[in-house]
N, C-alpha and C positions, 0 to 999 in steps of 0.2 A: 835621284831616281824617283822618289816621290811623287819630286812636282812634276814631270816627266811623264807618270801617267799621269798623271790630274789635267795636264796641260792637252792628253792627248785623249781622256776623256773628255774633255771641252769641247774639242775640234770635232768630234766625233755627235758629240750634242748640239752643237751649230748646226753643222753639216746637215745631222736629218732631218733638224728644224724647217730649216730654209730648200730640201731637195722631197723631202715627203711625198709631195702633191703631183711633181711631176714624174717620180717613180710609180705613183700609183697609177696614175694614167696609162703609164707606159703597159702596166701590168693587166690596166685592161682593155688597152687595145689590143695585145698577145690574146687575150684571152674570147679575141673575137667581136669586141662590141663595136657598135659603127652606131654614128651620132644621126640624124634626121629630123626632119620638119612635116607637118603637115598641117594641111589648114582644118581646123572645124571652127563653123559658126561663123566665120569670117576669121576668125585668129589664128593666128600660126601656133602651133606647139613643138618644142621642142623636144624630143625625147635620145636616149640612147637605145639601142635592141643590142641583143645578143644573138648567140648561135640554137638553134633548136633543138634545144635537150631533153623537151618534155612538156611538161604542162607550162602555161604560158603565167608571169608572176608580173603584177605591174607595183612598182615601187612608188612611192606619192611621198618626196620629203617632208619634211617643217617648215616652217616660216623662217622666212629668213634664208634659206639655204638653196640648193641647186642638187638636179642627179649625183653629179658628181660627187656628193659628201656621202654615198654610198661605193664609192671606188675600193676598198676593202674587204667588202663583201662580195663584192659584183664577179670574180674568176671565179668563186668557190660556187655560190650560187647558180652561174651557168652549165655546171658542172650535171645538174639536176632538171635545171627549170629554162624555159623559155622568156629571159629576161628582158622586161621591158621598164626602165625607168625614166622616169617624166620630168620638166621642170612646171612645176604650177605656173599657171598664169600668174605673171607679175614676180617671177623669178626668173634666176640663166636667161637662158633666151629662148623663152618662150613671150609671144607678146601680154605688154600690158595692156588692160581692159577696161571699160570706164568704171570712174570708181564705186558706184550704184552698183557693179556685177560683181564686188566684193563679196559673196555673200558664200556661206556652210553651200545652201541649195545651187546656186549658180555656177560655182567651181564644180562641185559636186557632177548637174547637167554634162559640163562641157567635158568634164574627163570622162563620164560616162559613152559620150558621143567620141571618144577621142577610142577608149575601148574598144567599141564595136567599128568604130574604120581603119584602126591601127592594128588592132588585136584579133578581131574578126571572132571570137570564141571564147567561153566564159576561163576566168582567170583567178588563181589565188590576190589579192588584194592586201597587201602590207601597205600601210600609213603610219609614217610618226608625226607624234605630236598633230603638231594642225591637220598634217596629212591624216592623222586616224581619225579626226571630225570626216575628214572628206567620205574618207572610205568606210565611213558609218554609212554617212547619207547614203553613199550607192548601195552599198549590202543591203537596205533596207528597204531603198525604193528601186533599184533596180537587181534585186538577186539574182534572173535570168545572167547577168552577167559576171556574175561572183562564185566561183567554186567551193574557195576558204577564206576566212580573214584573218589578218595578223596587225594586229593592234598594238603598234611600239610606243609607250609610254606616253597617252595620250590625255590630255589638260580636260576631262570630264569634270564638267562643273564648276573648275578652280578657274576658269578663265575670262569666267562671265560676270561681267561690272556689275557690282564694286567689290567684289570678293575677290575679283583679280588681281585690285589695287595692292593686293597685300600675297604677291608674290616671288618668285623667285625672278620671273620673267616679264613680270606685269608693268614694268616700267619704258617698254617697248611698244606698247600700246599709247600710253603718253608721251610716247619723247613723237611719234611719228606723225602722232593727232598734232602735234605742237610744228612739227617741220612741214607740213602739209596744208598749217594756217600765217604762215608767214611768209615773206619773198625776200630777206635778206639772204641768206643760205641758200646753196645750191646743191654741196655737196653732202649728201646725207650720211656717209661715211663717217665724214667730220662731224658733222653736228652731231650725230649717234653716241660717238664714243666722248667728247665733251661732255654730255649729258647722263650717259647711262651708268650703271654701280657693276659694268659686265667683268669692270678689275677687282671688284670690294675686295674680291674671294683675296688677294694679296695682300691686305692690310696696308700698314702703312709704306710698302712701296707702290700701294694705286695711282698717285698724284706723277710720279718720276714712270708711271708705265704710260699712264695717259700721255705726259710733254712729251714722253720719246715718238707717240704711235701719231702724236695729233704733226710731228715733225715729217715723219713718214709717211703723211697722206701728202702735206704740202708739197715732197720733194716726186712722190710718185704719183701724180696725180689721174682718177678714174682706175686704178690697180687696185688690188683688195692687198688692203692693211696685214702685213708680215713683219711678227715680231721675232727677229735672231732668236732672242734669250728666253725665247717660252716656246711652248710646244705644240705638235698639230692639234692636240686637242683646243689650244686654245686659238690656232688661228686660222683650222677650217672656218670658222663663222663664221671671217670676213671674206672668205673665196664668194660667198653667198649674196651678204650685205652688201659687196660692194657692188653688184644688177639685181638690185631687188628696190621694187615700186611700193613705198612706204605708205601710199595709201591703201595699200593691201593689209597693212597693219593696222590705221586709223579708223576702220570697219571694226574693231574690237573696242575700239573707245568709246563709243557711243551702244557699242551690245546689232549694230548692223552686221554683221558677220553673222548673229545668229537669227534674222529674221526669214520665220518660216520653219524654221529647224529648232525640236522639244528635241532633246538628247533621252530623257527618260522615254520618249514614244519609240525612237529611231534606234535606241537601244532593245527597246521591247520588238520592234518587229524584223531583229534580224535571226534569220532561222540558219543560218548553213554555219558549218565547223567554224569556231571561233578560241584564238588565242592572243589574250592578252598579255604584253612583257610589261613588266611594272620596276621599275628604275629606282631602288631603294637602297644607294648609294648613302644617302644624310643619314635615313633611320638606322641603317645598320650600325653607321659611326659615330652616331648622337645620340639616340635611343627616343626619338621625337621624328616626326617628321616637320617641327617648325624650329626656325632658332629661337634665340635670348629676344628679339623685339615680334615673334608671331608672326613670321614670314614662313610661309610657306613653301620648304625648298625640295617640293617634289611636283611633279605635274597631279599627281592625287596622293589624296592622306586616307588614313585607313577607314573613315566613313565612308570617302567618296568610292574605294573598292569595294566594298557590299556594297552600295548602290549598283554599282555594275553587273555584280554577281548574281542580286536579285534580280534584275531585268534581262540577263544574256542567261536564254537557259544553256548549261552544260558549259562557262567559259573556263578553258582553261588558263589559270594564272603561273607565269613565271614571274618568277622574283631573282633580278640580275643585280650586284653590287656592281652597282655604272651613275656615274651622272645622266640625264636626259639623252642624250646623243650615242644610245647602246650600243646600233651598227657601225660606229666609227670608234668607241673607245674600249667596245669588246665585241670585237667582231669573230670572234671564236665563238661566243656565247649566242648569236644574233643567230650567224648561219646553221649552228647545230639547231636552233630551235626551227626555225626553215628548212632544211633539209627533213628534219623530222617528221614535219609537218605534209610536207610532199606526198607521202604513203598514207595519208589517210585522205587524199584528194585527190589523187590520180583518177 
């Protein structure tokens, strides 16, 4: 009887593994959203919309990622706001751009333009991670278009060479700089996961998860990387990875991504409702925000949040027990902070 449930919790641990991604879709097409393109600048963007439930919310993922890794959030949210989430340039499919327009200011421009012909009307603004670089830049140089901001667990400061070098995510910056100056490799998938420590966190089964995943790119090749025996938290990332333009990443190896763009100014000059989600997963369970070799395993450590504090007058900070990827690994916690937030910005 035992093995019997064991057997039949297994089946059940597969199962969501491998069916996740496309239940969540399912659940937010139910929930109204419908996919679309349009051109600014000359590029296409891709985004999803939602049903008109209110004030209009545009979602700006991370690096590396697509709309989609906000599928979880997205029915609840509609619920409230007028959803609109985007794939950055040089993500999903939205096109990529040359690699010169890599930049905090340049993305920033085009989503701004993407805003006012998509959006037509000033909007709450959530960005995670890279996305809250972006949706700095506009809160600050275009507020006409910003209602509130929501800033999920964004690399202020920690991201910028050579301090980056010594993070939790900083090695994606070099593996891309590195894939970007070579022409043996094609697929970056495969080269990514060869190179990057994105398994360390398993110890020493990393080596036997790498040969299985670098097996599964071989046999599926151009499909984003799906590991059976791990879970969506860990293989939304390659729904993302695998149409994602790596020299959108190699724009941080050199410190390009940030020309043009003082984070301490563009922090100073944003004036409308501002909430910060701060992702203190390690500290709570470590009692540091670095490990045993001084890595840095949080997008900011507790100077870098005073730093923020000091320059964003009145920000409010939440503090969620989540790895980096809040909206996808508590997305209870994500959307109460969102919906909350609604009523002070209507």
């Amino acid at each position: 009887m035992f093995l019997a449930v064991i057997s039949f919790l297994a089946v059940g641990y597969v199962n969501q593994n491998l069916t996740y991604y496309e239940k969540g879709m399912e659940e937010v097409t139910e929930a109204g959203f419908v996919e679309k393109q349009i051109e600014v600048e000359g590029h296409w963007a891709n985004y999803a919309e939602g049903p008109d439930n209110g004030v209009p919310l545009l979602l700006i993922h991370g690096q590396g990622a697509k709309w989609q890794d906000y599928m979880r959030v997205l029915p609840d949210l509609a619920t409230t706001y007028h959803v609109y989430a985007v794939d950055v340039y040089g993500h999903g499919n939205s096109a990529s751009i040359p690699a010169e327009d890599y930049t905090n200011v340049r993305i920033g421009t085009l989503i701004a333009r993407f805003m006012e012909e998509a959006i037509g009307e000033p909007a709450v603004v959530s960005g995670h991670s890279s996305g809250g670089l972006i949706a700095t830049w506009i809160a600050a140089n275009r507020p006409e278009l910003v209602r509130g901001l929501v800033l999920e667990d964004p690399p202020f400061f920690s991201s910028i060479m050579p301090r980056a070098e010594k993070t939790a995510g900083g090695d994606l910056a070099r593996i891309t700089h590195d894939f970007v100056s070579q022409e043996e490799e094609s697929d970056f998938q495969r080269y990514y996961v060869q190179r990057s420590n994105y398994f360390s966190f398993f110890g020493g089964l990393e080596q036997a998860i790498v040969d299985y995943s670098i097996g599964y790119i071989e046999d599926h090749p151009r499909e984003p990387l799906e590991i059976f025996f791990l879970p969506p938290n860990v293989n939304i990332y390659f729904q993302g990875l695998a149409v994602y333009d790596p020299r959108f990443g190699a724009a941080w190896y050199d410190n390009s991504w940030y020309e043009g763009f003082d984070t301490e100014e563009n922090l100073a000059a944003i004036t409308v409702p501002t909430v910060l989600i701060h992702a203190d997963y390690w500290y709570e369970h470590h009692g540091s925000y670095y490990n045993e070799e001084g890595v840095l395993m949080a997008a900011t450590d507790g100077e870098d949040l005073a730093r923020v504090r000091s320059l964003l007058d009145g920000v409010e900070v939440v503090e969620i027990d989540s790895g980096h990827l809040v909206h996808f690994e508590r997305p209870e916690e994500y959307t109460r902070v969102l919906l909350d937030f609604a009523s002070r910005v209507a």
